[in-house]
VOVEXNU-107698 format. One record per residue (C-alpha): residue number from 0; residue in three letters; chain; x, y, z. Coordinates in steps of 0.25 Angstrom, whole numbers, plus 2048, in hexadecimal, padded with zeros to 3 digits. Example, Ala and Ser with C-alpha at 12.3 -4.5 7.8 and 13.67 -1.06 7.14 Angstrom:
// residues 2
+------+------+-------+-----+-----+-----+
: resi : resn : chain :   u :   v :   w :
+------+------+-------+-----+-----+-----+
:    0 :  ala :     A : 831 : 7EE : 81F :
:    1 :  ser :     A : 837 : 7FC : 81D :
+------+------+-------+-----+-----+-----+
//
This chain:
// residues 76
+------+------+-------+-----+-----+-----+
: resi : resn : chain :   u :   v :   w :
+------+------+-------+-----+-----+-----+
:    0 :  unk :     A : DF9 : E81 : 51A :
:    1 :  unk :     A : E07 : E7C : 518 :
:    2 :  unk :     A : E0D : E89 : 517 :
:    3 :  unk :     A : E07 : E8D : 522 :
:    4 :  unk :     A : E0D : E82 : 52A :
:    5 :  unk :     A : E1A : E85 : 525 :
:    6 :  unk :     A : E19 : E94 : 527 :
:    7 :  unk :     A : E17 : E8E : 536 :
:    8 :  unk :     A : E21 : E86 : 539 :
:    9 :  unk :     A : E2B : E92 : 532 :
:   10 :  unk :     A : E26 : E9A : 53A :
:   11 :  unk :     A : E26 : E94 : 548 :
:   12 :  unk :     A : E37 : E91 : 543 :
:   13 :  unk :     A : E39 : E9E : 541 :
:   14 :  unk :     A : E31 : EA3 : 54F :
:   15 :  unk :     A : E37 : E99 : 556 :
:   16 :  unk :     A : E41 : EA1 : 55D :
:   17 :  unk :     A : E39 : EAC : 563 :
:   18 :  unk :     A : E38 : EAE : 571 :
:   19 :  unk :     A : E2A : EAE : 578 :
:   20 :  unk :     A : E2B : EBE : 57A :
:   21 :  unk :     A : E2A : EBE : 56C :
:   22 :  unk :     A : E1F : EB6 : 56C :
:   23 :  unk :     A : E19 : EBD : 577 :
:   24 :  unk :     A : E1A : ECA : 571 :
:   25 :  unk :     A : E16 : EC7 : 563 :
:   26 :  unk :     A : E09 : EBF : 56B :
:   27 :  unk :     A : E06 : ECB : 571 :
:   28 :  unk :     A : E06 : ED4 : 565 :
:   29 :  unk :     A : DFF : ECC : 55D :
:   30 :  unk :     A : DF3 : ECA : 567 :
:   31 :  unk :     A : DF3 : ED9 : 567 :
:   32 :  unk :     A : DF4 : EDB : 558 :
:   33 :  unk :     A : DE7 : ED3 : 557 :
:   34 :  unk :     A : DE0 : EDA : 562 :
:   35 :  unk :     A : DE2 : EE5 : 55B :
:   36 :  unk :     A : DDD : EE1 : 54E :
:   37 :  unk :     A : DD2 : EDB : 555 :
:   38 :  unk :     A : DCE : EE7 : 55F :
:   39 :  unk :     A : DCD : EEF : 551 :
:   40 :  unk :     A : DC4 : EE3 : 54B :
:   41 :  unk :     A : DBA : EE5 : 555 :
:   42 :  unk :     A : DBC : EF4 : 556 :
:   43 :  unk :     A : DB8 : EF3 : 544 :
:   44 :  unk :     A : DAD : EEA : 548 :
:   45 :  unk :     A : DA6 : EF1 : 551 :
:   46 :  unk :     A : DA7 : EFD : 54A :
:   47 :  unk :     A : DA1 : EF6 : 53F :
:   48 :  unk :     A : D95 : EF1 : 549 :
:   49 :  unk :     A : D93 : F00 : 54B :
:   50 :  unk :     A : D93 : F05 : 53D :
:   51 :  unk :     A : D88 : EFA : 538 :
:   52 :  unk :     A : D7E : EFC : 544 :
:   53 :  unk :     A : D7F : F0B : 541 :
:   54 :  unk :     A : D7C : F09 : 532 :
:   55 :  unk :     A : D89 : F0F : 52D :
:   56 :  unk :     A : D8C : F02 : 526 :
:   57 :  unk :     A : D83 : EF8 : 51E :
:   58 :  unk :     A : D83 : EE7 : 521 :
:   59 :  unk :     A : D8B : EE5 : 515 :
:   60 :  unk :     A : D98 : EEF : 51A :
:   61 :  unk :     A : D94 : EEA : 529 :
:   62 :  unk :     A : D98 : EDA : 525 :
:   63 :  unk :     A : DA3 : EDE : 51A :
:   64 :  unk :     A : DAB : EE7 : 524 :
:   65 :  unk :     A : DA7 : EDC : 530 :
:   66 :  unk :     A : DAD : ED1 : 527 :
:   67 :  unk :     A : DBB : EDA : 524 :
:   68 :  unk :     A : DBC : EDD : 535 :
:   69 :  unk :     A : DB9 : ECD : 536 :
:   70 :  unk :     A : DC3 : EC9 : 52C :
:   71 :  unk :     A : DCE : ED1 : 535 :
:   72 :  unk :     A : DCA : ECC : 542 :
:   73 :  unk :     A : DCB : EBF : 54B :
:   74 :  unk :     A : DC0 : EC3 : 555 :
:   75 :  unk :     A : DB5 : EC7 : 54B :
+------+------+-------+-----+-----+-----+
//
């Protein structure tokens, strides 16, 4: 927990002069980033859905690979 309150405080010195474009633009990307990441969760998820109601995969391979898409996601 320490380390990560120092990592902080070295941080935010060394950030401490960027200007708010910066800020802006690296807000901006990193929303998009995780919209990204999280359009392609929900893409997985539902082909999963897909693939278990149609009897291509069994419960077992259904959970495992729902718990992998999970593990990657905030939404899910």
């Amino acid at each position: 927990m320490a380390n990560y309150i120092l990592l902080s405080i070295f941080l935010s010195l060394i950030l401490w002069g960027c200007s708010g474009e910066f800020w802006g633009g690296a807000g901006t990307g990193a929303l998009a980033t995780g919209g990204g990441y999280e359009a392609t969760a929900s893409r997985q998820m539902h082909k999963l859905r897909d693939d278990f109601r149609s009897g291509k995969i069994d419960r077992r391979e259904y959970a495992t690979r729902k718990r992998q898409i999970e593990r990657g996601s905030i939404l899910y």
